[in-house]
DRENDO-1510 file (C-alpha; in Angstrom, 1 decimal, always signed):
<recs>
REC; n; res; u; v; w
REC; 1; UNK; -68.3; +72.8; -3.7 .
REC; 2; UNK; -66.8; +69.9; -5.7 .
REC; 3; UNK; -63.3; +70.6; -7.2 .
REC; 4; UNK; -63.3; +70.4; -10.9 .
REC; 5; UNK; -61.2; +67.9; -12.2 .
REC; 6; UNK; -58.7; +68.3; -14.1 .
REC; 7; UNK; -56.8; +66.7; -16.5 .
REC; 8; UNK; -53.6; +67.7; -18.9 .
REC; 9; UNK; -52.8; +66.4; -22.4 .
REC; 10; UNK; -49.3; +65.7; -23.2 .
REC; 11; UNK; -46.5; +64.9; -21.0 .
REC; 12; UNK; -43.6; +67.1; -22.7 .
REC; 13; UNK; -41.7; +69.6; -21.2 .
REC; 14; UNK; -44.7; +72.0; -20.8 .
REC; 15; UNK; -47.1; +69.5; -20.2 .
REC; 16; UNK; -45.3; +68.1; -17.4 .
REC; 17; UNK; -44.7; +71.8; -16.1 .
REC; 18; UNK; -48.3; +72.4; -16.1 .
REC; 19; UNK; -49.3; +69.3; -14.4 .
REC; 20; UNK; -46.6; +69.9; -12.0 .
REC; 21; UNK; -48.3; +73.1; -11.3 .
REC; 22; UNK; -51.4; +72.0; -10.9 .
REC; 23; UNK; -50.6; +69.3; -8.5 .
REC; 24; UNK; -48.7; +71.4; -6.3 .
REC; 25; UNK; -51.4; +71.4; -3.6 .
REC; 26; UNK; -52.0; +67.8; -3.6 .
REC; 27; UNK; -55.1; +67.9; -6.3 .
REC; 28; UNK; -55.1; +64.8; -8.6 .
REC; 29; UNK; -53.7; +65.8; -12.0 .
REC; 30; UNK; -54.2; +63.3; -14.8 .
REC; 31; UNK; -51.6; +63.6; -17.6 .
REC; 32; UNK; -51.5; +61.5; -20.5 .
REC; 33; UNK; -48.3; +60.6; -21.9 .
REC; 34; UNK; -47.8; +59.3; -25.6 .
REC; 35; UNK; -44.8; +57.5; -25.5 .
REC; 36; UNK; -45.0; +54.0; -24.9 .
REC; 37; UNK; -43.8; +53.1; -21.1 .
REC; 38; UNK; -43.9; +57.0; -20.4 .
REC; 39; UNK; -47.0; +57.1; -18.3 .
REC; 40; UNK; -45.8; +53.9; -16.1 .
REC; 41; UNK; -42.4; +55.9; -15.5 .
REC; 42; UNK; -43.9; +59.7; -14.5 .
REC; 43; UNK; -46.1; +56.8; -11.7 .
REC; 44; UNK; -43.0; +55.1; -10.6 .
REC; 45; UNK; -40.1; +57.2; -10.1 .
REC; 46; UNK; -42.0; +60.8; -10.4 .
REC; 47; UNK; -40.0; +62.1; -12.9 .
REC; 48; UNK; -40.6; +63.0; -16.8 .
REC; 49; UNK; -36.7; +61.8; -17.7 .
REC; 50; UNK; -37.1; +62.1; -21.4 .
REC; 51; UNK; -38.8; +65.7; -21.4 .
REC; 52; UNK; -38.5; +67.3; -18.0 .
REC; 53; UNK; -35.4; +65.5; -15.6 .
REC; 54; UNK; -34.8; +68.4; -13.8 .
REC; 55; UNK; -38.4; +68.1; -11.8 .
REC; 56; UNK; -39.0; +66.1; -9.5 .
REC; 57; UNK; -43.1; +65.6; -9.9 .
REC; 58; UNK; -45.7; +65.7; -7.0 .
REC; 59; UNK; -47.1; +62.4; -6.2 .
REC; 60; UNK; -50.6; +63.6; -7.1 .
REC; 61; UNK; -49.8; +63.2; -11.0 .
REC; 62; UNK; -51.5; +60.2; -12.2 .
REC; 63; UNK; -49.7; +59.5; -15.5 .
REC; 64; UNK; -51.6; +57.4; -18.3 .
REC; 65; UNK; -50.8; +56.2; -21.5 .
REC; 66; UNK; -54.9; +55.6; -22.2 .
REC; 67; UNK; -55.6; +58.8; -24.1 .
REC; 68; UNK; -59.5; +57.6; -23.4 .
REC; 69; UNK; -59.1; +58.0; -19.4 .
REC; 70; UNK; -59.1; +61.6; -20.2 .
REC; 71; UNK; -62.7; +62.5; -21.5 .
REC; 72; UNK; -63.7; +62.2; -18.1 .
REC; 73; UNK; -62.5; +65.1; -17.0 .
REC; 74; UNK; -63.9; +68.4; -16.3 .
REC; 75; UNK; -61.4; +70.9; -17.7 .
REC; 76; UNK; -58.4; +69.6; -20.5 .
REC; 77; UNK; -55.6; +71.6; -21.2 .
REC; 78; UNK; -54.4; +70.2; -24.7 .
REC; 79; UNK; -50.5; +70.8; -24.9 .
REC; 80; UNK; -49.6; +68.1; -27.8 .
REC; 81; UNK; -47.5; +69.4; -30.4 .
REC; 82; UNK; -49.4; +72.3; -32.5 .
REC; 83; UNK; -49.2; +69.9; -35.7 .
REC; 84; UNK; -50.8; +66.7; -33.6 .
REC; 85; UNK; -53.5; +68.8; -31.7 .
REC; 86; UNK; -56.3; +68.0; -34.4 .
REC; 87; UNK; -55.1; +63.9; -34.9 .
REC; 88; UNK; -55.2; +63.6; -31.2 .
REC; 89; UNK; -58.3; +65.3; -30.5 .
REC; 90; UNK; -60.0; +62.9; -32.9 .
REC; 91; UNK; -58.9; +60.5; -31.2 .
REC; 92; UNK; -60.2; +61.4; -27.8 .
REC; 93; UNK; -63.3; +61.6; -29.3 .
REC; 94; UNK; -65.2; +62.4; -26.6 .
REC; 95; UNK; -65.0; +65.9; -25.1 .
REC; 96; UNK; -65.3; +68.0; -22.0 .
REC; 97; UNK; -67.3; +71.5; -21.7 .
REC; 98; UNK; -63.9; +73.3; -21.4 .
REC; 99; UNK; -61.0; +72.5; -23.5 .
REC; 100; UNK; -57.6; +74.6; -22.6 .
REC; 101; UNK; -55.7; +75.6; -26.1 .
REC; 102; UNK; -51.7; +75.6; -24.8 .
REC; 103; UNK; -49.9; +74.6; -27.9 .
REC; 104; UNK; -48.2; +77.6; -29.8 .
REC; 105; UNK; -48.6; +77.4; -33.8 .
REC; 106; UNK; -50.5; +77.4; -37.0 .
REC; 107; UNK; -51.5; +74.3; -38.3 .
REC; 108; UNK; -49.1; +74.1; -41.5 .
REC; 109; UNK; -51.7; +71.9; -44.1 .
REC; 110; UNK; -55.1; +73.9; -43.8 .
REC; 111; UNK; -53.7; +77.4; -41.9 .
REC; 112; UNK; -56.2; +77.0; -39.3 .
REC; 113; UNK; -55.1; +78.3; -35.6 .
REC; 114; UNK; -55.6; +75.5; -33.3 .
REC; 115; UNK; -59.3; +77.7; -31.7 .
REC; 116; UNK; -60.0; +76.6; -35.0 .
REC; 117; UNK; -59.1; +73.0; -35.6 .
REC; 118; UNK; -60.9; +72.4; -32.0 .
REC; 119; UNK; -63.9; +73.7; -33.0 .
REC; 120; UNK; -64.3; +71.7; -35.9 .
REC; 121; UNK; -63.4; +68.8; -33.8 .
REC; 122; UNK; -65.5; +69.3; -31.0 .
REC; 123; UNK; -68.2; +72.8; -31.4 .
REC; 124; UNK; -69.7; +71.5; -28.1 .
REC; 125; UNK; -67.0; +72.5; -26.3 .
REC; 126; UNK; -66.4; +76.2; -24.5 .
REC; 127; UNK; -61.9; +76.8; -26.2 .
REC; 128; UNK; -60.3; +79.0; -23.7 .
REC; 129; UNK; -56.0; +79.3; -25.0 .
REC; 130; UNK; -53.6; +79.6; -21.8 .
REC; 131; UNK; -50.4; +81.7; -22.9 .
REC; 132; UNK; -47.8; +83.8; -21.4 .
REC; 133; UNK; -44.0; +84.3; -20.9 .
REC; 134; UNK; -43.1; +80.9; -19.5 .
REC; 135; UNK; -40.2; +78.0; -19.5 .
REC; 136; UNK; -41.3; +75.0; -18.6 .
REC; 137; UNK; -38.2; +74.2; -15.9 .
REC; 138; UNK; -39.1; +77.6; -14.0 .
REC; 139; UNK; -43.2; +76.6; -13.8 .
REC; 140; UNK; -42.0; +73.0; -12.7 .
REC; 141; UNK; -39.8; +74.6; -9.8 .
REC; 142; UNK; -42.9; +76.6; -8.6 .
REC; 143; UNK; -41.1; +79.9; -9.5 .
REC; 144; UNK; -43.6; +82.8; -10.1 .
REC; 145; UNK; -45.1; +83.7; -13.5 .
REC; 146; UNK; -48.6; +85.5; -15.0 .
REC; 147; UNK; -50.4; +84.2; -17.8 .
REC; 148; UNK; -53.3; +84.9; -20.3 .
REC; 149; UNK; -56.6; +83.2; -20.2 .
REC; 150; UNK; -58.5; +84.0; -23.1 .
REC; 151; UNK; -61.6; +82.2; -22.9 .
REC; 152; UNK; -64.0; +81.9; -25.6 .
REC; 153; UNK; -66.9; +81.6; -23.2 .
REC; 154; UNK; -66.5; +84.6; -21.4 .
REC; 155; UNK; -66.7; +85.5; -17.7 .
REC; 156; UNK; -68.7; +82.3; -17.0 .
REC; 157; UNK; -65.8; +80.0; -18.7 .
REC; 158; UNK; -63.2; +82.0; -16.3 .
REC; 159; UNK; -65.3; +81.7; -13.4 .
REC; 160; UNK; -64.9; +77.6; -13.8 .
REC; 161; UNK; -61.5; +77.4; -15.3 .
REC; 162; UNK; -59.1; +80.3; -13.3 .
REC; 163; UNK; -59.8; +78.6; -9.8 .
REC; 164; UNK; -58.8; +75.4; -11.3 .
REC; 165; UNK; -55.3; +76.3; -12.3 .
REC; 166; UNK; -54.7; +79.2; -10.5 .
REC; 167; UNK; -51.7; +78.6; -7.8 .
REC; 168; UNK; -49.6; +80.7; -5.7 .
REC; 169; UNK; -46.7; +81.1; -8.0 .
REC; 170; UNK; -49.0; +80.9; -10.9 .
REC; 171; UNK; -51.3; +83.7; -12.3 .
REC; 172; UNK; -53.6; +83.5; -14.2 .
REC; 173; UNK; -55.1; +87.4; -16.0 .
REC; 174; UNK; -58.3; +86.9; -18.0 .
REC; 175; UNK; -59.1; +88.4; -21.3 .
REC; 176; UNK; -61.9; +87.2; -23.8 .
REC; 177; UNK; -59.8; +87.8; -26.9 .
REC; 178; UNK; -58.4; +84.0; -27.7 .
REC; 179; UNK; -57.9; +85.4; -31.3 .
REC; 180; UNK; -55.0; +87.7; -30.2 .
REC; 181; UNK; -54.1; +85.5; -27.4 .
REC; 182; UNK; -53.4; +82.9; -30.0 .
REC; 183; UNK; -51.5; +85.2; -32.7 .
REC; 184; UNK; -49.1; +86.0; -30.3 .
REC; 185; UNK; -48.3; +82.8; -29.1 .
REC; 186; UNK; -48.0; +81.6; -32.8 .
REC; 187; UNK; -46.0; +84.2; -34.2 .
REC; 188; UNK; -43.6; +85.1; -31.2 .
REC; 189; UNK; -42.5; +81.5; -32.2 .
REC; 190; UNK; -40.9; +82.7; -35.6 .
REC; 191; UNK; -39.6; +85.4; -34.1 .
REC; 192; UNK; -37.3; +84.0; -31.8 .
REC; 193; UNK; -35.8; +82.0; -34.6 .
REC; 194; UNK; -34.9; +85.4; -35.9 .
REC; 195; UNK; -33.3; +86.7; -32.8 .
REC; 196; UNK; -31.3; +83.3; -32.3 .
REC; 197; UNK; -29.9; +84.0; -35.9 .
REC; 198; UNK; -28.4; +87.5; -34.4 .
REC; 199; UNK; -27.2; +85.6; -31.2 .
REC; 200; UNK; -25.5; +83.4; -33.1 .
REC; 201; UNK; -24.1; +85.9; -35.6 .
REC; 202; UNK; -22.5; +88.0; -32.9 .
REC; 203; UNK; -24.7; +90.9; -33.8 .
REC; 204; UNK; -25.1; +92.5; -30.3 .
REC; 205; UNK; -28.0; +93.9; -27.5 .
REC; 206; UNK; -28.3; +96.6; -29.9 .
REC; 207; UNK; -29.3; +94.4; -32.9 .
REC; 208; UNK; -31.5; +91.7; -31.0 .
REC; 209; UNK; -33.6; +94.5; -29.3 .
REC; 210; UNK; -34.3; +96.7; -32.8 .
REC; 211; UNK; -35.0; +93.1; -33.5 .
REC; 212; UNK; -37.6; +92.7; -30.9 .
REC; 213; UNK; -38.9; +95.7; -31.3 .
REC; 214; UNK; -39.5; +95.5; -35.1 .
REC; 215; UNK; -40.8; +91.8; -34.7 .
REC; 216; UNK; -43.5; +93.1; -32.0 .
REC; 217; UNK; -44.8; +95.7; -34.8 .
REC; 218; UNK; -45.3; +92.6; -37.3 .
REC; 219; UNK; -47.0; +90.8; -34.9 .
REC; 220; UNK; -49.1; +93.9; -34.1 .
REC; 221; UNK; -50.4; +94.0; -37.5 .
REC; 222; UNK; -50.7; +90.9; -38.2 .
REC; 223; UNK; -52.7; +90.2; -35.0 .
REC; 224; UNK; -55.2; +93.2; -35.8 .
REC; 225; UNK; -55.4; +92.1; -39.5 .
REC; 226; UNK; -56.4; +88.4; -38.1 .
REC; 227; UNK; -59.1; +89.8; -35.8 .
REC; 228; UNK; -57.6; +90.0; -33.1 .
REC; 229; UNK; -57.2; +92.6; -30.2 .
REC; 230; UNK; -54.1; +95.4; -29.6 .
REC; 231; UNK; -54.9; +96.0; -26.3 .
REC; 232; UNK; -54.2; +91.3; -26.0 .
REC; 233; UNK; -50.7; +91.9; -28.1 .
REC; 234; UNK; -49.4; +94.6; -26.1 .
REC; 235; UNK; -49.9; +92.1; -22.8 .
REC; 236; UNK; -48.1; +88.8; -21.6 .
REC; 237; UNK; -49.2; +86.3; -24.1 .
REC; 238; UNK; -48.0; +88.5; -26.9 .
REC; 239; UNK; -45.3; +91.3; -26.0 .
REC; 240; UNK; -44.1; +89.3; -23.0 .
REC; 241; UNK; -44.0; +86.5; -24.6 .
REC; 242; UNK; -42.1; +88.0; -27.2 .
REC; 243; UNK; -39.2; +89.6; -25.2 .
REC; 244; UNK; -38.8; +86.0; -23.0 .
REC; 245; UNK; -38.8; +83.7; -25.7 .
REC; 246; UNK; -36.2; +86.0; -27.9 .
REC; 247; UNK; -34.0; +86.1; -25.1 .
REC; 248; UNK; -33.0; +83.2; -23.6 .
REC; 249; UNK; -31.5; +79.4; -25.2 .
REC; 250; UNK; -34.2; +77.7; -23.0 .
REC; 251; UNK; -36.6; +79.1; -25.8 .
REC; 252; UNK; -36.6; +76.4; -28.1 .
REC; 253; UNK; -37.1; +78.3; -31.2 .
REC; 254; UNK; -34.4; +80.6; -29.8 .
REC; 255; UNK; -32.0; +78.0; -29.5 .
REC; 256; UNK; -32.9; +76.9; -33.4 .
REC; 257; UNK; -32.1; +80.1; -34.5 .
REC; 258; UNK; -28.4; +80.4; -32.8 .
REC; 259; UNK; -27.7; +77.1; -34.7 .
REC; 260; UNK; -28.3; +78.6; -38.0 .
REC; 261; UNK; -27.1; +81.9; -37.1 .
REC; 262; UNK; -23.4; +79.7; -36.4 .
REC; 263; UNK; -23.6; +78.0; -39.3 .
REC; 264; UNK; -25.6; +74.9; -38.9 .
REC; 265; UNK; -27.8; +74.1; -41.8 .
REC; 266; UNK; -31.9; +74.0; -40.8 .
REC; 267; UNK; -32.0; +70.6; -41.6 .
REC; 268; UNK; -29.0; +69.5; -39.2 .
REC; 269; UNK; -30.8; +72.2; -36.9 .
REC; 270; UNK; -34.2; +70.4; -37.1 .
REC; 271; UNK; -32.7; +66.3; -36.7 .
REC; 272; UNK; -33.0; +64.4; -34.2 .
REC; 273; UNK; -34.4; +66.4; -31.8 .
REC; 274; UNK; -36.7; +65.2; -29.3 .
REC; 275; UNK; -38.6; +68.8; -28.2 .
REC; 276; UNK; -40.3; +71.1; -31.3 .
REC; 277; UNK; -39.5; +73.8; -32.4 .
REC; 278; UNK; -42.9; +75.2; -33.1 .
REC; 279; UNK; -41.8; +78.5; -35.1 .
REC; 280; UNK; -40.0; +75.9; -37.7 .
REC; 281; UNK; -43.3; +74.3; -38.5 .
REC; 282; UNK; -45.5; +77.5; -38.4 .
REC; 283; UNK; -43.2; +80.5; -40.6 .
REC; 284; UNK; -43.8; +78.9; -44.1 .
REC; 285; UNK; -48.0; +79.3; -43.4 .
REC; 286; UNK; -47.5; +82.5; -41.4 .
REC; 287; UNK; -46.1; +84.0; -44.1 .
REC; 288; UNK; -48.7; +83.4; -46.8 .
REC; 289; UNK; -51.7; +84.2; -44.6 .
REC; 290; UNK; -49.5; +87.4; -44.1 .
REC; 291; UNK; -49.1; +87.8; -47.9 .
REC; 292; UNK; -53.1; +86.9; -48.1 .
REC; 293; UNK; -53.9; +90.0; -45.8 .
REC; 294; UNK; -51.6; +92.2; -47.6 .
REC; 295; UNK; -49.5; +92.5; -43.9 .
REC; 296; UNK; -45.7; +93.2; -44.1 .
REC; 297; UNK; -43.7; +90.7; -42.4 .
REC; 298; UNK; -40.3; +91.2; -43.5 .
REC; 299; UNK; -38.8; +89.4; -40.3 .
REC; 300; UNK; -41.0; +86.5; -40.8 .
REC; 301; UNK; -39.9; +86.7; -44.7 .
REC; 302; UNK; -36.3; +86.5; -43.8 .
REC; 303; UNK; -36.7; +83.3; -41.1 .
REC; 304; UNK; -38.3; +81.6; -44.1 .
REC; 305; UNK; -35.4; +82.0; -46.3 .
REC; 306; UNK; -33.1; +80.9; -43.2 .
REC; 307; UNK; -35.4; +77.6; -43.0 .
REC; 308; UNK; -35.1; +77.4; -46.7 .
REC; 309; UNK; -31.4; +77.1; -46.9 .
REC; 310; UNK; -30.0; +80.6; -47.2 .
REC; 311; UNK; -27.5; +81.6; -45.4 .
REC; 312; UNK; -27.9; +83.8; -42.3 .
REC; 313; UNK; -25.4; +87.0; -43.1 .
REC; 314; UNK; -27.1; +86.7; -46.5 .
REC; 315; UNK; -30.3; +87.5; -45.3 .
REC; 316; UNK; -29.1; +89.6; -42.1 .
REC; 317; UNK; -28.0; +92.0; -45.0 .
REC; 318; UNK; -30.8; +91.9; -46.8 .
REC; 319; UNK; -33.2; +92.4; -43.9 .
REC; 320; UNK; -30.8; +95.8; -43.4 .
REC; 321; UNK; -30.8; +96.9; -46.5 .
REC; 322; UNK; -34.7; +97.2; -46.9 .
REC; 323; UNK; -35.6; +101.2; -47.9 .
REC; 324; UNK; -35.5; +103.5; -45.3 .
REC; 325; UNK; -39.7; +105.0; -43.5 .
REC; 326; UNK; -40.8; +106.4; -40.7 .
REC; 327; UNK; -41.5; +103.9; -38.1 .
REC; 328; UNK; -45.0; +102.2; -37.8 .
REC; 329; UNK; -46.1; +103.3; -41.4 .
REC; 330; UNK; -46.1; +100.1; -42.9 .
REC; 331; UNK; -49.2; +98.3; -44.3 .
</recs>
């Protein structure tokens, strides 16, 4: 039986990680790199220096900077930046039967999850979203981790996509619920801004886990209020996603959140930095779909006033002054 071929949009950290991944067994992985001379680098020296210099890439990653190469392909998994995944699907223009959703957000101007802003693009297409509890440097160094498959095609989409990117040291656990599979990717993001904010404040273990713990029952109900599954939230692209992300600085959004938490304004937070921080971009539009539903988020309420200048012991105090209920009551 012919291998599918496979092909990997983006070449940041976590698009380098997953073509790394998939090109651990010698299969040819194409990846398509933005930046100008990017592509021509990745080819020549087999590393990602900008993104990913810790990895040193398996020769079977054929880099491109000709975002056209990649139509050909049999399987894409789209890991641009959630805000770019619409502009550079347009671009493609021309689309495979299954697309692989692994960018993490909300799209800030129309509030559409990204399942979304692909199917407008390209309805043809079968969407399946890959998430789970992973850092980039760990999947480049062929360390274990499991993941979520959600396909939006069902059995038959998993039966042509899981022995594509299944490896050894990568597991892939299917579900058909890319609605909850995608929630908790998005909103795990503005979370771990949250519990940056208490690393950086010097709150304690005691504080970051109440934190956690709280956060997970906002994503709960938001993720059931949006459709989606609570069986997919309580699993590794939502609740292990969760407690990885809000617990280590190689979380991005983690690592935002300690700067503000020290003292460090969100726009000195945000400059000049060459990875995104996903949550930043996604907790202004999280928290009005949140207010559309009628869905208490205070945590996500209090990262927005963080992003929006207020101070964090400000807002720490606020969040802990909130009146006193039995837990999982809210709305």
């Amino acid at each position: 039986m012919t291998q599918a071929s496979i092909g990997v949009v983006g070449a940041g950290a976590w698009g380098t990680a997953l073509a790394q991944s998939l090109g651990s067994d010698g299969r040819t992985v194409k990846l398509w790199a933005m930046e100008d001379g990017l592509a021509d680098a990745i080819n020549t020296s087999h590393r990602n220096m900008p993104y990913l210099p810790s990895a040193e890439l398996s020769p079977s990653i054929a880099a491109t900077g000709d975002l056209s190469e990649m139509a050909a392909c049999d399987i894409l998994l789209l890991v641009t930046p959630a805000q770019h995944m619409g502009a550079t699907l347009e671009k493609l223009g021309s689309y495979p039967r299954d697309l692989v959703l692994c960018s993490k957000g909300i799209e800030a101007s129309t509030g559409r999850m990204m399942h979304h802003v692909a199917h407008d693009i390209a309805p043809a297409s079968d969407l399946a979203v890959l998430s789970g509890p992973t850092f980039a440097h760990e999947v480049a160094d062929g360390l274990p981790c499991a993941v979520t498959l959600a396909c939006g095609g069902g059995e038959d989409q998993w039966d042509r996509i899981s022995p594509a990117i299944a490896r050894h040291n990568f597991r892939p656990y299917y579900s058909d619920d890319v609605v909850g599979a995608e929630v908790g990717g998005a909103v795990k993001n503005v979370l771990a801004i949250a519990c940056g904010v208490v690393d950086g404040l010097e709150l304690g273990q005691n504080a970051r886990n109440a934190l956690i713990t709280r956060g997970f029952a906002e994503m709960l109900r938001f993720g059931v209020a949006f459709g989606g599954k609570p069986e997919t939230l309580n699993g590794l692209c939502g609740l292990g996603d969760l407690v990885l992300t809000c617990s280590s600085t190689s979380s991005r959004n983690f690592s935002l959140g300690k700067a503000l938490g020290e003292g460090m304004s969100a726009e000195e937070a945000l400059a000049d930095k060459r990875t995104v921080a996903e949550g930043a971009h996604t907790a202004s539009v999280l928290r009005q779909i949140a207010r559309d539903k009628g869905v208490q988020m205070p945590i996500v309420e209090a990262v927005n006033h963080l992003l929006e200048g207020r101070g964090a012991r400000e807002v720490v105090a606020e969040l802990l002054s909130r009146p006193l209920k039995a837990e999982g009551h809210e709305a």
